[in-house]
TISE-932450 format. One line per field, with one value per atom (N, C-alpha, C): residue in one letter; atom name; x, y, z. Coordinates in nm, 4 decimals, decimal comma, m for minus. Each point is the difference from the previous one (the first is absolute). Example, Ala and Ser with C-alpha at 12.3 -4.5 7.8 and 13.67 -1.06 7.14 Angstrom:
<lovexs>
resn <- c(A A A S S S)
name <- c(N CA C N CA C)
px <- c(1,3190 m0,0890 0,0900 m0,0350 0,0820 m0,0770)
py <- c(m0,5690 0,1190 0,1200 0,1050 0,1190 0,1090)
pz <- c(0,7800 0,0000 0,0000 m0,0720 0,0060 0,0730)
</lovexs>
This chain:
<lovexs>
resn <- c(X X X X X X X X X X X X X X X X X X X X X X X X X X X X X X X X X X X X X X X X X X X X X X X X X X X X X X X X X X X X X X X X X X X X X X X X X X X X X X X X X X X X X X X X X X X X X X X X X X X X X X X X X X X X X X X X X X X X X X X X X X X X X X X X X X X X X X X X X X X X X X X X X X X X X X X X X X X X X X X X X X X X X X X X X X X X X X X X X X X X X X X X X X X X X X X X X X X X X X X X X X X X X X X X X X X X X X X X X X X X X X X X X X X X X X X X X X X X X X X X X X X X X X X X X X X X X X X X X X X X X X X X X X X X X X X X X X X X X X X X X X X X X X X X X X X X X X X X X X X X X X X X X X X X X X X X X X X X X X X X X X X X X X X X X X X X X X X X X X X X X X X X X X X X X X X X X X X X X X X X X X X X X X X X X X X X X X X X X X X X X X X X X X X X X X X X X X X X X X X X X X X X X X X X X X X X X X X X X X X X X X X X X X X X X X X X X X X X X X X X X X X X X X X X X X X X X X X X X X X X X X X X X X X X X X X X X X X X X X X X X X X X X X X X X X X X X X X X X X X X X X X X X X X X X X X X X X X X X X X X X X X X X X X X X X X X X X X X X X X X X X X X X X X X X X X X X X X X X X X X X X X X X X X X X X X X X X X X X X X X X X X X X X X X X X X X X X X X X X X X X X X X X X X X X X X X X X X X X X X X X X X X X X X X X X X X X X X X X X X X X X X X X X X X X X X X X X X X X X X X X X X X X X)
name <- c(N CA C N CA C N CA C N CA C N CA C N CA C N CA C N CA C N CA C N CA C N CA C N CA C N CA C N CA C N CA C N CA C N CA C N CA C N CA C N CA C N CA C N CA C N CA C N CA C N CA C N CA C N CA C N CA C N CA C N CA C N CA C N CA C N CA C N CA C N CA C N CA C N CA C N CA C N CA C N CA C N CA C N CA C N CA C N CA C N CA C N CA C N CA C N CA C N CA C N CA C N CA C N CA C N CA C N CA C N CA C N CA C N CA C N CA C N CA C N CA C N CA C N CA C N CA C N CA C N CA C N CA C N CA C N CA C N CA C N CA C N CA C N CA C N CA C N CA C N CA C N CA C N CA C N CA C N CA C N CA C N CA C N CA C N CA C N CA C N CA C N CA C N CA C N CA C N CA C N CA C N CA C N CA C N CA C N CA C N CA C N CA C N CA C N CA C N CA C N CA C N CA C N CA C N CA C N CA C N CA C N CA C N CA C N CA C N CA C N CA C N CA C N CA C N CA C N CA C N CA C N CA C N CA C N CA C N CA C N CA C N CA C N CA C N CA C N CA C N CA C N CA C N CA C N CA C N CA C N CA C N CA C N CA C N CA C N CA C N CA C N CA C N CA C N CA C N CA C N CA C N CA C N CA C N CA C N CA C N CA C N CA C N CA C N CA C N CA C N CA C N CA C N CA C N CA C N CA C N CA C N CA C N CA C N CA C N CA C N CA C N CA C N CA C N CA C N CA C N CA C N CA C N CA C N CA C N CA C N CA C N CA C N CA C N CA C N CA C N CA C N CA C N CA C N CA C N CA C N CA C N CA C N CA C N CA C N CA C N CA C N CA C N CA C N CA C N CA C N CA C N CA C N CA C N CA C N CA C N CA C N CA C N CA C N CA C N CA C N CA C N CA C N CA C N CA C N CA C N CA C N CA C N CA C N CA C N CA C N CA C N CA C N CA C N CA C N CA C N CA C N CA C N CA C N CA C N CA C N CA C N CA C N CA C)
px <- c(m23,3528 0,1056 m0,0443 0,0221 0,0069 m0,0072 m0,0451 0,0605 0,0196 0,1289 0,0384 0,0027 m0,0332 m0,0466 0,1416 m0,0861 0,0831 m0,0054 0,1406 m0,0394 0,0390 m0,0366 0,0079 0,1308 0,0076 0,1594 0,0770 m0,0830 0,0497 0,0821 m0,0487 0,0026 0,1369 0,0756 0,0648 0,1350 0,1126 0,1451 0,0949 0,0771 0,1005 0,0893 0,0621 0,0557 0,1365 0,0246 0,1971 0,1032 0,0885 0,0758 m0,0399 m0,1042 m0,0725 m0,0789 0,0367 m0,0800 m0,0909 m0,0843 m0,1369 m0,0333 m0,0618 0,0203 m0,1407 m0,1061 m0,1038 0,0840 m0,0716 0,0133 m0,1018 0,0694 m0,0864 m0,0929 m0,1546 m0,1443 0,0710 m0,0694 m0,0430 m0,1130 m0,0402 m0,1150 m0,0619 m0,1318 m0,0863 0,0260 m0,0054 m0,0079 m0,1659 m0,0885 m0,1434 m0,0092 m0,0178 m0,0697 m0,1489 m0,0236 m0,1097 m0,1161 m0,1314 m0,1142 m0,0213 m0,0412 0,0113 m0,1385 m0,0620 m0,0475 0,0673 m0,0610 0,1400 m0,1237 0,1205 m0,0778 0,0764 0,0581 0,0000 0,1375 0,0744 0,0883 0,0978 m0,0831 0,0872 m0,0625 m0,0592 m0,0123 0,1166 0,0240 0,0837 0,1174 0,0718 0,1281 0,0262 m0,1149 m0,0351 0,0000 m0,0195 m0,0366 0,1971 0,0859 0,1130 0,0877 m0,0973 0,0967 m0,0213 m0,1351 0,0026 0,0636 0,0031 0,0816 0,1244 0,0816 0,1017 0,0165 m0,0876 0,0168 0,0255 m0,1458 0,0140 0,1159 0,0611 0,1626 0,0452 0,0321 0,0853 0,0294 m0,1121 0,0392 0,0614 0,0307 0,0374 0,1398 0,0412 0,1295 0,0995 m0,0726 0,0394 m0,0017 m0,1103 0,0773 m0,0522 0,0776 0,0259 0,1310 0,0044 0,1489 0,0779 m0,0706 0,0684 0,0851 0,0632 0,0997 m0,0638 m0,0094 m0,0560 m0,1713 m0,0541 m0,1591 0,0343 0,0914 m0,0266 0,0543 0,0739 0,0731 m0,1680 m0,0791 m0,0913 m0,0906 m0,0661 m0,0902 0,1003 0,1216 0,0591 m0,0332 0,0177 m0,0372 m0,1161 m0,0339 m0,1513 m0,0548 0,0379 0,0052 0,0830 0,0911 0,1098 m0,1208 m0,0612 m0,0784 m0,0955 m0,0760 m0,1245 0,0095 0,1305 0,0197 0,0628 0,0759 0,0936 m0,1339 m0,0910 m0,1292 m0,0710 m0,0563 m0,0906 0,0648 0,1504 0,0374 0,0240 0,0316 0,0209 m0,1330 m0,1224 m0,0865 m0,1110 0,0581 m0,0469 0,0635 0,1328 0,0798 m0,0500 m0,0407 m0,0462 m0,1364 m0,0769 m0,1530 m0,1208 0,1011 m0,0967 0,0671 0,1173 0,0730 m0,0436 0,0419 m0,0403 m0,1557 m0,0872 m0,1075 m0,0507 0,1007 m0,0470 0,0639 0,1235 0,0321 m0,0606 m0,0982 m0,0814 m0,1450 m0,0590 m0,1537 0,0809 0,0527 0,0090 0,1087 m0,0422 0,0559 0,1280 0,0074 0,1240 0,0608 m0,0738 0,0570 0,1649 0,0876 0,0886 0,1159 m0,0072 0,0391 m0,0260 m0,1313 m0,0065 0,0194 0,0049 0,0460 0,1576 0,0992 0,1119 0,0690 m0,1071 0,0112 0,0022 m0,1236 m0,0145 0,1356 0,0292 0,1149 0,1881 m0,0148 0,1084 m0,0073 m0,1208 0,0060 m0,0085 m0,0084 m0,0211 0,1856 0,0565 0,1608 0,0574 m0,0377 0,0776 m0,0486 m0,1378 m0,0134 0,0774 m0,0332 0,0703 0,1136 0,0938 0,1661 0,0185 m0,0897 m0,0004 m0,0757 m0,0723 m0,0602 0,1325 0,0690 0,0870 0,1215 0,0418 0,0651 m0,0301 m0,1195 m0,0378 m0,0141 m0,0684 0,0369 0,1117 0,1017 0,1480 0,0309 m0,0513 0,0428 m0,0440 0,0791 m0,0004 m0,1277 m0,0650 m0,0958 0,0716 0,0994 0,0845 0,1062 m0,0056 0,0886 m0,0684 0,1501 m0,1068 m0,0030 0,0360 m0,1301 m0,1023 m0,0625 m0,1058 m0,1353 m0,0122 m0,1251 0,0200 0,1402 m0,0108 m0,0632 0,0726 m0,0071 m0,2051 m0,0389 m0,1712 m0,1004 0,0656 m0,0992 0,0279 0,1652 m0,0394 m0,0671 0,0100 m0,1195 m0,0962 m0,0449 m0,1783 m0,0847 0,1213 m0,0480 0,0182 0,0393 0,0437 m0,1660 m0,0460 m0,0772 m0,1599 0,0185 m0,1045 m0,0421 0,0841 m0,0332 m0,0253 0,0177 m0,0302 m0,1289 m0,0580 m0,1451 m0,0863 0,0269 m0,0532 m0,0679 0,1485 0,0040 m0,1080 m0,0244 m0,0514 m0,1649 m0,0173 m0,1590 m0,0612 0,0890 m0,1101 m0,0094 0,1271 m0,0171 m0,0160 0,1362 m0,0102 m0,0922 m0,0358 m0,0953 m0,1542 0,0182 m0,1970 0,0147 0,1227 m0,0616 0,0330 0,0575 m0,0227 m0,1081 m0,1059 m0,0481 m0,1412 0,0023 m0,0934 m0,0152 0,0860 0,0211 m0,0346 m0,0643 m0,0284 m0,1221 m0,0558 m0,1166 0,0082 m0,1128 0,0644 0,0110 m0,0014 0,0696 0,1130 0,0510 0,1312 0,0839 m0,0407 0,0559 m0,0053 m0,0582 m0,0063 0,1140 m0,0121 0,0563 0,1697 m0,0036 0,1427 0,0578 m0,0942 0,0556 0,0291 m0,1056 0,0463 0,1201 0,0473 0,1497 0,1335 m0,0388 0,0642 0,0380 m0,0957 m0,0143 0,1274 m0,0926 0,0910 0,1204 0,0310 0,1406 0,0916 m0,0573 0,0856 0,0577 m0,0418 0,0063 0,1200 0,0275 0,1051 0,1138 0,0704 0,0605 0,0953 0,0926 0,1135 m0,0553 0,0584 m0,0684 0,1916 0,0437 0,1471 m0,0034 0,0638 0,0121 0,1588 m0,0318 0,1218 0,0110 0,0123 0,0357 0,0384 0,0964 0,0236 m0,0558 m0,1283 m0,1066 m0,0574 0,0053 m0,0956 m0,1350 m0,0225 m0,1073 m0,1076 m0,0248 m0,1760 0,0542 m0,1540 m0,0002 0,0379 0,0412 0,0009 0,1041 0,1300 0,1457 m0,0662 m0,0604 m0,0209 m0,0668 m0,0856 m0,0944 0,1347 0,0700 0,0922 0,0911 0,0648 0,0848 m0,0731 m0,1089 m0,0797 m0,0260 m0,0552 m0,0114 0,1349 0,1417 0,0984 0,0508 m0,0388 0,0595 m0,1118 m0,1283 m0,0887 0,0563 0,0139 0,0293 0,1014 0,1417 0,0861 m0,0465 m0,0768 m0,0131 m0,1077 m0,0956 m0,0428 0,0354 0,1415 0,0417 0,0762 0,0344 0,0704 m0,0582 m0,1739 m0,0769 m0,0211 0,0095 m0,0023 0,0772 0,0970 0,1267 0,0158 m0,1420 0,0177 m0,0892 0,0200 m0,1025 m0,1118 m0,0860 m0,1592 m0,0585 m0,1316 m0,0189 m0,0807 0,0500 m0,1332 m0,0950 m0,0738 m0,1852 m0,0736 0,1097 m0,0386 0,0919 0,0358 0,0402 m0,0049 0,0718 m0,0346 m0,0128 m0,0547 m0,0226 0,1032 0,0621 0,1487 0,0058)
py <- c(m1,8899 0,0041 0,0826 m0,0489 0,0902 0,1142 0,0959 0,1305 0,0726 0,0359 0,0349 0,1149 0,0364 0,1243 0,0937 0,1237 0,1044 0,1447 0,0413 0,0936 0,1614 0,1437 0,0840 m0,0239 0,0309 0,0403 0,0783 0,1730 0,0770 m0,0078 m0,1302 0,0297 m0,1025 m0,0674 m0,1297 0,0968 m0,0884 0,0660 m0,0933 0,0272 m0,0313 m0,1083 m0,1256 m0,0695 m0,0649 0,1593 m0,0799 0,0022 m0,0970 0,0267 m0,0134 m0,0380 m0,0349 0,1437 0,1168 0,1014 0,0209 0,1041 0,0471 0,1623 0,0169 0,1371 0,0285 0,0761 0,0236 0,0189 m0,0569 0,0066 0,1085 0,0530 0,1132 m0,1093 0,0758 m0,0506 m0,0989 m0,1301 m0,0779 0,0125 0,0073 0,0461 m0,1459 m0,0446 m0,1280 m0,0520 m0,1203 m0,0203 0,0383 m0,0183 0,0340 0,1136 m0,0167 0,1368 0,0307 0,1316 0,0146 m0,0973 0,0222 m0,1033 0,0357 m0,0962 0,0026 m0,1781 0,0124 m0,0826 m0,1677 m0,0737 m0,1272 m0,1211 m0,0081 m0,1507 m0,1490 m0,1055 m0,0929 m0,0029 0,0297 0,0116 0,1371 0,1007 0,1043 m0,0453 m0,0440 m0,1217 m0,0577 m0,1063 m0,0779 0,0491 0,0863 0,0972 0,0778 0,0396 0,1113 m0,1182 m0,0766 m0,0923 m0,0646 m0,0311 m0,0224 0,1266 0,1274 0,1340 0,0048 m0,0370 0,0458 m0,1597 m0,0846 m0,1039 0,0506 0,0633 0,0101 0,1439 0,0800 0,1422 m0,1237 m0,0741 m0,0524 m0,0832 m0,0284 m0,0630 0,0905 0,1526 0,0867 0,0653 m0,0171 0,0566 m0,1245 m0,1228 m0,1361 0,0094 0,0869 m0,0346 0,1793 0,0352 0,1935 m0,0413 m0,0286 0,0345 m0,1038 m0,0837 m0,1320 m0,0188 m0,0207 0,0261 m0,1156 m0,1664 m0,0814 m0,0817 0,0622 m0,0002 m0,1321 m0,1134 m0,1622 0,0555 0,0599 0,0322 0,0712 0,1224 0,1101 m0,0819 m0,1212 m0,0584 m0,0972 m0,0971 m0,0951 0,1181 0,1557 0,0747 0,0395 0,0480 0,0210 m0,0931 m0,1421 m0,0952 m0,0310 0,0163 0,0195 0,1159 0,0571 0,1750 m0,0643 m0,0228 m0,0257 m0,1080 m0,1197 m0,0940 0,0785 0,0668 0,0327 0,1084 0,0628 0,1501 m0,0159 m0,1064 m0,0643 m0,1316 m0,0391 m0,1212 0,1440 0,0930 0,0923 0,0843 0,0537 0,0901 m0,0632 m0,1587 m0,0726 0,0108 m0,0563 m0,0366 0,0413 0,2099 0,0877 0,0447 m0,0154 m0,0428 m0,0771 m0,0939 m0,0940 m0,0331 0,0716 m0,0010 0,0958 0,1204 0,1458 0,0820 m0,0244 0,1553 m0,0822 m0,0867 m0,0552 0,0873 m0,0816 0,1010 0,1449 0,0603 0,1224 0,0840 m0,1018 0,0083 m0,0001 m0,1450 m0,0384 0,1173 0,0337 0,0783 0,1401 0,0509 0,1869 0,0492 0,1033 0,0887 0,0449 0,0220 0,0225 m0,1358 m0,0905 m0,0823 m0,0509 0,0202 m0,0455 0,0473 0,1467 0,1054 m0,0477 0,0031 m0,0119 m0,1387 m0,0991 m0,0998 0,0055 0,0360 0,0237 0,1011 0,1006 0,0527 m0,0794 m0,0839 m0,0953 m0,0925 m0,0430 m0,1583 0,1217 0,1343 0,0447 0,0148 0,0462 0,0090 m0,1302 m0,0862 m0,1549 m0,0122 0,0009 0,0225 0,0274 0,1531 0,0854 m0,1205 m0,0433 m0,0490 m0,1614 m0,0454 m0,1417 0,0296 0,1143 m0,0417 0,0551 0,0907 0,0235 m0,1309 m0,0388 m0,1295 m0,1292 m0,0035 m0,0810 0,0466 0,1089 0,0088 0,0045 0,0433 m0,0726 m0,1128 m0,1207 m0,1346 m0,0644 0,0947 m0,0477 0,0428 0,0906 0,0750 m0,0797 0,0299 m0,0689 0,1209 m0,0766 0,0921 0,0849 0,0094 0,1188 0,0701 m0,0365 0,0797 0,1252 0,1192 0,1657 0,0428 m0,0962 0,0329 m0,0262 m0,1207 m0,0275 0,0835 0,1042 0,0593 0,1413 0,0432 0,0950 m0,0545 m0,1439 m0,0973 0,0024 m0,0539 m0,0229 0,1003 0,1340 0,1640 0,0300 m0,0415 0,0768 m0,1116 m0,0835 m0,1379 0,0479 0,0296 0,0426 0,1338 0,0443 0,1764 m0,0074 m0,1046 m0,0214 m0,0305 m0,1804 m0,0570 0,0946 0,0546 0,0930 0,0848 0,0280 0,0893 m0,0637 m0,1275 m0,0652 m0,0573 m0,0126 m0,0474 0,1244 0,1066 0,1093 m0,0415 0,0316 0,0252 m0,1138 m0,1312 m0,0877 0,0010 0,0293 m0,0112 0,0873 0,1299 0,1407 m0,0130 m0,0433 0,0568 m0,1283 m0,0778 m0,0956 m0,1658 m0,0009 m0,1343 0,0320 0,1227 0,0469 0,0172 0,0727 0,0456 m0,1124 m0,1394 m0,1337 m0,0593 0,0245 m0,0696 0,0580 0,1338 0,0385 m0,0200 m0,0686 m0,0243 m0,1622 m0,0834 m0,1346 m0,0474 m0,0962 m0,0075 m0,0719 m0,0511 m0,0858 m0,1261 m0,0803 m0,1368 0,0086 0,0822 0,0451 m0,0094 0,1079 0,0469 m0,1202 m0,0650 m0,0657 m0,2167 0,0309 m0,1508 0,1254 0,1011 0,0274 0,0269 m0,0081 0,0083 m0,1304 m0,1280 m0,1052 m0,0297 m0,0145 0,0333 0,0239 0,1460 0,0380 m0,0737 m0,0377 m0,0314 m0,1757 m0,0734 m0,1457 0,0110 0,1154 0,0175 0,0483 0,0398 0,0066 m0,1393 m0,0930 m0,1311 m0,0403 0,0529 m0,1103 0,1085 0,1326 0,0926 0,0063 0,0622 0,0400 0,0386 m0,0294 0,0403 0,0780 0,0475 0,0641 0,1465 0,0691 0,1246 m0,0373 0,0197 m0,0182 0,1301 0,0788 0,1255 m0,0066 m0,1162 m0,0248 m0,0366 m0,0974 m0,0631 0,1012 m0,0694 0,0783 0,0409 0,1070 0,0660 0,0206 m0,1116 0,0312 m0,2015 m0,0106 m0,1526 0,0192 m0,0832 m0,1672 m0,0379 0,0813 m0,0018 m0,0377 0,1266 0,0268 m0,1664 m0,0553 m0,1223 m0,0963 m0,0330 m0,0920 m0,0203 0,1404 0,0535 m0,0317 0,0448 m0,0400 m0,1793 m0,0248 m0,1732 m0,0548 0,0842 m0,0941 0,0203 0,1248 0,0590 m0,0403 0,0114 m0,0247 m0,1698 m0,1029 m0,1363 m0,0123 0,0890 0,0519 0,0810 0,1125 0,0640 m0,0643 m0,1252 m0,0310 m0,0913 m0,0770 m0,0971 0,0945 0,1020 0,0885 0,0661 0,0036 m0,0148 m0,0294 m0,1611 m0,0701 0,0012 0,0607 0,0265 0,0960 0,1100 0,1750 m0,0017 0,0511 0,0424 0,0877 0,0023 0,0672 0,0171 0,1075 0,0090 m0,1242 m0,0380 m0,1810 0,0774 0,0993 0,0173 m0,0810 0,0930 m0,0985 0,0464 m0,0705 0,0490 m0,0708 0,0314 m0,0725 m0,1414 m0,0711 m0,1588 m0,0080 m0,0405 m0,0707 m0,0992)
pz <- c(4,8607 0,1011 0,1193 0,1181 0,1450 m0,0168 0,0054 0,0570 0,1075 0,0482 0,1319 0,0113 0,1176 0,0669 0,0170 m0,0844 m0,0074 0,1258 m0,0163 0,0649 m0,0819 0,0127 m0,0659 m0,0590 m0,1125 m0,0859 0,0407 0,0453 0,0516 0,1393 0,1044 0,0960 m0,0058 m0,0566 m0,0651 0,0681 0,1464 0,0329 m0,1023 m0,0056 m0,0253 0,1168 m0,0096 0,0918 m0,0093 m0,1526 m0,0135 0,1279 m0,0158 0,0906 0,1619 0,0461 0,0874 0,0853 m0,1203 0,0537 0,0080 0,0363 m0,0405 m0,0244 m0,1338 m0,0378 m0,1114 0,0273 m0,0897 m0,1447 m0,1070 m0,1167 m0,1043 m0,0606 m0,0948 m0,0356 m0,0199 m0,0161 m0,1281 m0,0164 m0,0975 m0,0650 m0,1457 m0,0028 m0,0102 m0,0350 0,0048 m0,1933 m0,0106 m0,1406 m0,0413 0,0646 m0,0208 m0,1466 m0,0878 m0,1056 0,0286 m0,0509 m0,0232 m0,0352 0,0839 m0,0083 m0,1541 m0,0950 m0,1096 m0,0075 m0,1172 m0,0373 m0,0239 0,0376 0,0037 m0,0963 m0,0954 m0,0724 0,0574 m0,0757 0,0874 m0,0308 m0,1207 0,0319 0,0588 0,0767 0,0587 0,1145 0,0278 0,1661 0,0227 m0,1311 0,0305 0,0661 m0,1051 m0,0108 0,1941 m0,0126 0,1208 0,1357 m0,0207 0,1027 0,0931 m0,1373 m0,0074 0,0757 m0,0506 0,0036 0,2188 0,0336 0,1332 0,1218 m0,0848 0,0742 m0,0232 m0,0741 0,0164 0,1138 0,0076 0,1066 0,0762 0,0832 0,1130 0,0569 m0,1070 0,0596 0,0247 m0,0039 0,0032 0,1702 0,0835 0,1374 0,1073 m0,1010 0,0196 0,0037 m0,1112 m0,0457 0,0639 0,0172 0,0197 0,1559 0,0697 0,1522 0,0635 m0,0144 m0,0057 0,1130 0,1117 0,0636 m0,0260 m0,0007 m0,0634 m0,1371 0,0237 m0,0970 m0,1125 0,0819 m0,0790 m0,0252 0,0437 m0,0815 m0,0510 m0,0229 m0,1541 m0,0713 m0,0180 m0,1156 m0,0066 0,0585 m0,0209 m0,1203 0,0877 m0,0933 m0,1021 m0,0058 m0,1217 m0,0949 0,0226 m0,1219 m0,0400 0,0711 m0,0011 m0,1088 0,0337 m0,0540 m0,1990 m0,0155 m0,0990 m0,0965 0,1097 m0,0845 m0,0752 0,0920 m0,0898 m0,0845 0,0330 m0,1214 m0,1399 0,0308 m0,1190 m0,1271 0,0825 m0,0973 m0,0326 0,0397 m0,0174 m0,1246 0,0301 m0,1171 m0,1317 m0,0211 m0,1102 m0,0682 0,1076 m0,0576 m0,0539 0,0383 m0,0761 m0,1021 m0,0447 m0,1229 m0,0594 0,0123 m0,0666 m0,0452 0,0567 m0,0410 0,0325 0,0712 m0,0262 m0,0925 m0,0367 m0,0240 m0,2203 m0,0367 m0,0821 m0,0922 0,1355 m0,0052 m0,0495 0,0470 0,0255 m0,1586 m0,0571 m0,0908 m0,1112 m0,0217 m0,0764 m0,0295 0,1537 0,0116 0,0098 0,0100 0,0289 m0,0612 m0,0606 m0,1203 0,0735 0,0853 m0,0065 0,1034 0,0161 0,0976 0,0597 m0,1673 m0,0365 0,0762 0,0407 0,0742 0,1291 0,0368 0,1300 0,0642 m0,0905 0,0588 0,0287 m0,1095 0,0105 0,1636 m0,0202 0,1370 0,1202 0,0406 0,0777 0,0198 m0,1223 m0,0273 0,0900 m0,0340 0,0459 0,1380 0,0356 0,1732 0,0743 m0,0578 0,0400 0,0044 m0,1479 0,0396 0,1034 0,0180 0,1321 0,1100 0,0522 0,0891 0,0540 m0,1355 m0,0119 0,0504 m0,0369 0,0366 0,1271 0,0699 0,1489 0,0822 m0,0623 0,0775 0,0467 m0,1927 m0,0031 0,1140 0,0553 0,0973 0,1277 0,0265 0,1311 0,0225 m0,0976 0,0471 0,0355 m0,0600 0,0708 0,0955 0,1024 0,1211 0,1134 0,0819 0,1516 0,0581 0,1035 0,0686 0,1051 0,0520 0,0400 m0,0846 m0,1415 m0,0405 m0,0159 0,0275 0,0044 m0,1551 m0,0998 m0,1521 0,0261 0,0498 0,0093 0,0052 0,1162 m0,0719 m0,0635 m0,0285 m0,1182 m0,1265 m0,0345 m0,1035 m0,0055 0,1411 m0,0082 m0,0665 0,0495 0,0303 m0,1481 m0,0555 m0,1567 m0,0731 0,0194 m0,0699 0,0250 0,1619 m0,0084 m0,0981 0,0386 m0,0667 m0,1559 m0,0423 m0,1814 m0,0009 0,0378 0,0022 0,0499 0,0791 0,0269 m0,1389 m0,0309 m0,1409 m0,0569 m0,0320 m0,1179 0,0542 0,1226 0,0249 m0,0516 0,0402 m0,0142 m0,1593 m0,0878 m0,1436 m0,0348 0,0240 m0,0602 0,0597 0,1438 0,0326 m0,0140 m0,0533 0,0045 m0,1480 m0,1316 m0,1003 m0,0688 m0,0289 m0,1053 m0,0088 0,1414 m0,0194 m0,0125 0,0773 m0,0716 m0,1552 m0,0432 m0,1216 m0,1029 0,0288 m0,0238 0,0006 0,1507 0,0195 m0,0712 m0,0716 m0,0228 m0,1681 m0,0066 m0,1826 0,0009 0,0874 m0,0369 0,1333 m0,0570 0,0926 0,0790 0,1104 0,1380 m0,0509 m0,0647 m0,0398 m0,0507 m0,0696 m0,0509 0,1430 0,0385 0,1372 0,1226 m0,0100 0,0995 m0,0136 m0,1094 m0,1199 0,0260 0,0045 m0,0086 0,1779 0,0686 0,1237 0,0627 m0,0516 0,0352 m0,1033 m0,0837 m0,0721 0,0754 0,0560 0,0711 0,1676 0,0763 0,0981 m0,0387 m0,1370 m0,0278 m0,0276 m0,0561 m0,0287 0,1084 0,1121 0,1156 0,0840 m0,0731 0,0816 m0,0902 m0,1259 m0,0926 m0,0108 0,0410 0,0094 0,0912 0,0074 0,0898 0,1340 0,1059 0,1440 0,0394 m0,0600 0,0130 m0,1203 0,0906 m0,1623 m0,0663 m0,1587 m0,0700 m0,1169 0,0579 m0,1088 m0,0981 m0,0452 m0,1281 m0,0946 0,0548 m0,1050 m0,1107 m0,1108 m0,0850 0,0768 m0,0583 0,0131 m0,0458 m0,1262 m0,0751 m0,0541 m0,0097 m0,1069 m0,1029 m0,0861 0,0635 0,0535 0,0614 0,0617 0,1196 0,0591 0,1304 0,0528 m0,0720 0,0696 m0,0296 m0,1184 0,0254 0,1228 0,0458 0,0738 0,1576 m0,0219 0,1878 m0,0055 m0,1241 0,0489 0,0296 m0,0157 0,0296 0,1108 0,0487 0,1694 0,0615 m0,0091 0,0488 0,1133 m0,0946 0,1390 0,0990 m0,0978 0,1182 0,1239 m0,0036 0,0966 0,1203 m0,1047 0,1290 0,0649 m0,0731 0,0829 0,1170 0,0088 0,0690 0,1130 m0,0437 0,0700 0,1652 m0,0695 0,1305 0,1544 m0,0476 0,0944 0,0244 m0,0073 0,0631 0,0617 0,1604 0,0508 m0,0510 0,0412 m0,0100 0,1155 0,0101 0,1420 0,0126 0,1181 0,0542 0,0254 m0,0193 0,0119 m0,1344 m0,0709 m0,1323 m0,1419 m0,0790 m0,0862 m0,1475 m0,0929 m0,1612 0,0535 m0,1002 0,0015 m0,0848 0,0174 m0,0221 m0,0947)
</lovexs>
């Protein structure tokens, strides 16, 4: 996918209400440089397309483009968090002693995020929730990039070798194509619920798809 040009986080105003007012620093989703196999590429790769929507949707004065990058933003955060439910967190269950834990950790902050995601897709791009609603989504989600590229996908990725790793990133990558492009907080949360539950929202949301703007530079293939 495209990636569009960002500008500092920190430097990101605020444009509710048709004002203009510096916003306390944003920090970057970026973690620590850390060793990357193919699937904390993959993961990491997802994590900085989603920053780069973010100075899209934050100071953004048109009301109709923060809603195009919002969905934008909603598509790729909502296929990415399933489809690490569904075929890293599994993982991590299976290879690491305590995985069971830390996947569970992961599957709860995915919660919190899902049901803040799930309320921003319902917001108008001038309503004044809107980027209280965005900033506590980012700052949830930020932590949870943190938590996963500094700690839990190396020490995944260091328990299986690069064909393992690499057969599970393409996994990951196919299973973003057959998944929900909408957040639903209610869905189960681990297999074999969770995959029943996305193949059935999954065709609704993209027939729903079709009839939401996106930014025209470029956006999901539809």
């Amino acid at each position: 996918m495209f990636r569009y040009s960002t500008v500092p986080l920190s430097g990101l105003r605020s444009i509710s209400r048709g004002r203009q007012w510096l916003l306390p620093p944003l920090r970057s989703f970026s973690a620590a440089v850390v060793a990357k196999g193919p699937l904390l590429n993959a993961i990491a790769h997802d994590h900085r397309e989603l920053e780069s929507y973010v100075p899209h949707i934050m100071a953004n004065q048109s009301s109709e483009e923060r809603i195009r990058f919002r969905n934008l933003f909603v598509w790729e955060l909502a296929r990415h968090s399933v489809a690490e439910e569904l075929i890293v967190y599994p993982a991590m269950e299976k290879y690491l002693e305590n995985g069971r834990d830390m996947a569970w950790k992961d599957r709860d902050q995915h919660q919190t995020i899902k049901e803040q995601l799930y309320r921003l897709q319902n917001l108008k791009g001038e309503d004044p929730d809107f980027e209280p609603t965005f900033r506590n989504l980012l700052s949830d989600f930020q932590q949870h990039v943190k938590d996963e590229e500094e700690h839990d996908l190396p020490k995944l990725e260091s328990q299986l070798d690069d064909d393992s790793l690499s057969q599970m990133s393409k996994s990951f990558e196919r299973t973003k194509l057959f998944v929900p492009t909408r957040s639903h907080p209610l869905s189960p949360r681990k297999p074999p619920f969770e995959t029943a539950a996305a193949l059935l929202a999954a065709p609704i949301d993209k027939v729903a798809d079709i009839f939401r703007k996106f930014p025209k530079e470029d956006g999901p293939t539809l």
